[in-house]
C-alpha positions as CSV (number, residue, x, y, z in Angstrom):
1,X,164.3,102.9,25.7
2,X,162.7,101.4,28.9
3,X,164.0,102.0,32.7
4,X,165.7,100.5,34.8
5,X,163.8,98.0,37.1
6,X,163.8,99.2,40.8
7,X,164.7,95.9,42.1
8,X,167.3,95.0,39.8
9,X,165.6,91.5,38.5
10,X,164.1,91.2,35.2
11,X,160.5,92.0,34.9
12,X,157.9,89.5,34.0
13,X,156.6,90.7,31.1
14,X,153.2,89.0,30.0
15,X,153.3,91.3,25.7
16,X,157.6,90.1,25.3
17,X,156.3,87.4,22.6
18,X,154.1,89.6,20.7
19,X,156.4,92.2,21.0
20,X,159.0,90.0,19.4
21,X,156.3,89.0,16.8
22,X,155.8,92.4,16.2
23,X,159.4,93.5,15.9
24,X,159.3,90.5,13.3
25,X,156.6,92.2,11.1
26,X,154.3,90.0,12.4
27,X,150.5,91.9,11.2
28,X,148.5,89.3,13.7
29,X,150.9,89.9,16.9
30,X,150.1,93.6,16.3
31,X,146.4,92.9,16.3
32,X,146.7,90.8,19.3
33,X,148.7,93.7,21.1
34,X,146.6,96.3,20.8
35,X,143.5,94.1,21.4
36,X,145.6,93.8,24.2
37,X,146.8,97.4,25.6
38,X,144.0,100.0,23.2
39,X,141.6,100.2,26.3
40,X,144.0,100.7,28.8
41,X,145.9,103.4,26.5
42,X,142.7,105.0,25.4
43,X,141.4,104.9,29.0
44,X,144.7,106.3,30.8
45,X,144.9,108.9,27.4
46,X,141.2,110.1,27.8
47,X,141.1,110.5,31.7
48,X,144.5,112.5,31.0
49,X,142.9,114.9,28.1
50,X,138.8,114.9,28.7
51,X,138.4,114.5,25.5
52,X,137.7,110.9,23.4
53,X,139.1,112.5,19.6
54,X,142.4,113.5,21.6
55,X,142.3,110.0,23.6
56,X,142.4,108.3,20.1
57,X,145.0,110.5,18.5
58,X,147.3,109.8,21.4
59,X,146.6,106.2,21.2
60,X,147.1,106.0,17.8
61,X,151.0,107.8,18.1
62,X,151.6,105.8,20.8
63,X,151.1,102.9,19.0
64,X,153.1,103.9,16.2
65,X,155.7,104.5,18.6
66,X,155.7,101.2,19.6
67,X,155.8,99.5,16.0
68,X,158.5,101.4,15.6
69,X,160.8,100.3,18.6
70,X,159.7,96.5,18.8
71,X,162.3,95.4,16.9
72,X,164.9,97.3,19.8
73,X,162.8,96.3,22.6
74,X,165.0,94.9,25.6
75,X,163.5,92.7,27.4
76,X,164.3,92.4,31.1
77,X,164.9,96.3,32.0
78,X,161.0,96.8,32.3
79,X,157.6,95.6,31.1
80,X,156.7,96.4,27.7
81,X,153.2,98.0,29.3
82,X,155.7,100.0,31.4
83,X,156.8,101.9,28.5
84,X,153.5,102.2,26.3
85,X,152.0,104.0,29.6
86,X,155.3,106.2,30.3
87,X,155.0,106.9,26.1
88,X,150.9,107.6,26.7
89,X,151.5,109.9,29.8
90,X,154.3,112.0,27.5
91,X,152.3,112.6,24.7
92,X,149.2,113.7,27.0
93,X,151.7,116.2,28.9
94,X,152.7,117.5,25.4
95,X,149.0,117.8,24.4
96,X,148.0,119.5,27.9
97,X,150.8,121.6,27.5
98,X,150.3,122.8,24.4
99,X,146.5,123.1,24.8
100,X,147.7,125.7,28.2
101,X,149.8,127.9,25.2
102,X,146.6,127.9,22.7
103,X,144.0,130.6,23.4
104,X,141.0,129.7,25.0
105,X,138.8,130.3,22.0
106,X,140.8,128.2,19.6
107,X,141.0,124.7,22.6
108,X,137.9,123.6,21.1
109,X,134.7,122.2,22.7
110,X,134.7,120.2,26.1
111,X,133.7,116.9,26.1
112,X,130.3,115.9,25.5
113,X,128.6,113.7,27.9
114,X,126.1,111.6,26.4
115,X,122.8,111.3,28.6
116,X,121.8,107.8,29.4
117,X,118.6,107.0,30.9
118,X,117.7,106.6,34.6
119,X,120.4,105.6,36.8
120,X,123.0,105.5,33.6
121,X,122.4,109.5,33.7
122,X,123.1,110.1,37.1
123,X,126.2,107.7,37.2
124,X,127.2,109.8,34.1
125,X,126.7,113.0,36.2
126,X,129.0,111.8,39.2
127,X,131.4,110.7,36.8
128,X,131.4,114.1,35.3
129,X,131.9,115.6,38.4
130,X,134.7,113.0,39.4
131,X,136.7,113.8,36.2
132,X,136.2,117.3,36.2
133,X,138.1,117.2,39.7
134,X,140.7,115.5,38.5
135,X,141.4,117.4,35.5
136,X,142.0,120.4,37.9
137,X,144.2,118.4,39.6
138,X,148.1,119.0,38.8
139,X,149.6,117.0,36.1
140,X,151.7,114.9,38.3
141,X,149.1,114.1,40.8
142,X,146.9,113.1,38.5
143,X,148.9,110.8,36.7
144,X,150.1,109.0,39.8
145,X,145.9,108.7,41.1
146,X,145.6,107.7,37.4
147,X,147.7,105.2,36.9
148,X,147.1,103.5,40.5
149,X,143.5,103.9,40.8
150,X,142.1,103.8,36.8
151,X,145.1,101.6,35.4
152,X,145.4,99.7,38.5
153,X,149.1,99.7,38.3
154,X,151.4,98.8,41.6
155,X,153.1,101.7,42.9
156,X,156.2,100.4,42.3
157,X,155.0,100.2,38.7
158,X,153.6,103.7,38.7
159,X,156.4,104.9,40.1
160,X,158.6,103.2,37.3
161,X,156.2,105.0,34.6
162,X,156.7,108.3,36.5
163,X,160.4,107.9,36.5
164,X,160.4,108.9,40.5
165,X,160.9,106.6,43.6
166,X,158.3,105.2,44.9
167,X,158.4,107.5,48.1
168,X,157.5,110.2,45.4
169,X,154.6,108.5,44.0
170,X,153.1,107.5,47.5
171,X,153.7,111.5,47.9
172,X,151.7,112.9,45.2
173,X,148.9,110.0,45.6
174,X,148.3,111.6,49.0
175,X,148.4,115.2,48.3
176,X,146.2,114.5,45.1
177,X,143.7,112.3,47.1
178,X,143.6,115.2,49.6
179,X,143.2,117.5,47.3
180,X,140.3,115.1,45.7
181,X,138.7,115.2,48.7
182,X,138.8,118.9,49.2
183,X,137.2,119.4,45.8
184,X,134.4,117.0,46.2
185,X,133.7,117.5,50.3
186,X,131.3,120.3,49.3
187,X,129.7,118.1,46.9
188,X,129.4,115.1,48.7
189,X,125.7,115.1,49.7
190,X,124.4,115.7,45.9
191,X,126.5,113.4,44.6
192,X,125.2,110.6,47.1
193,X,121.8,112.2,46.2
194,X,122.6,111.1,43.0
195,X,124.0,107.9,43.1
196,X,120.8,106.4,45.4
């Protein structure tokens, strides 16, 4: 169920008691673990998709996947916040994957941005911009720029998620922050404009 750690020791894993709890039937350790892990799933879920509803569906099955196998969890052979965001990352691929087979007119509405007064709106704007760049950035680059830079995982972490080295993730962080740039370089003045 979970990889293998890259350095061979046991991971420290902060959620192993509630996950125990849980795999108990425990109703209050499953509270506590998704008070725990529900913002960074729905934040790594709806950077991934652009799109809260789908966020919230993803969550909710990655969750359920989780109930599920916390009475198998083993500890030791990777953090069980490892796993929920390798689980999270699958099911957004699926999604993304899926939504690439659907016709255009049946992939639904684009997100809504919600207009928030004075400097809210134009942080809202550059944040637009932002995630709009990354969502035409490939999958795999955008999960590793994700998962360092919004989940603030290690790379040796990220890397574990990804299931590559972490050669590979250091790799695609580069060519997707180049690629970043490239997208944003001919925005750069109007989105300072906007931040000031």
């Amino acid at each position: 169920m979970a990889g293998a750690q890259p350095t061979g020791e046991p991971a420290e894993d902060p959620d192993l008691e509630l996950v125990r709890r849980v795999g108990d039937g425990d109703a209050r350790a499953c509270a506590a673990l998704v008070d725990r892990l529900l913002p960074k799933v729905l934040g790594l879920a709806g950077r991934m998709l652009g799109n809260r509803a789908d966020a919230e569906e993803v969550a909710q099955e990655t969750f359920l996947r989780a109930w599920q196998q916390a009475g198998r969890w083993r500890p030791g052979e990777a953090r069980f916040s490892t796993w929920l965001h390798r689980v999270t990352l699958n099911l957004c691929h699926d999604r993304l994957r899926r939504r690439r087979e659907t016709a255009l007119d049946a992939a639904g509405d684009p997100p809504s941005l919600e207009a928030a007064p004075g400097t809210d709106l134009q942080r809202a704007a550059v944040t637009a911009r932002i995630e709009a760049a990354l969502a035409r950035l490939p999958d795999r680059q955008r999960s590793a720029i994700l998962l360092c830079h919004y989940q603030e995982l290690g790379n040796i972490e990220a890397a574990e998620v990804l299931g590559i080295s972490v050669e590979a993730l250091e790799s695609l962080l580069a060519r997707g922050r180049r690629r970043l740039k490239d997208q944003l370089a001919g925005e750069a003045a109007d989105l300072m404009g906007e931040l000031q």
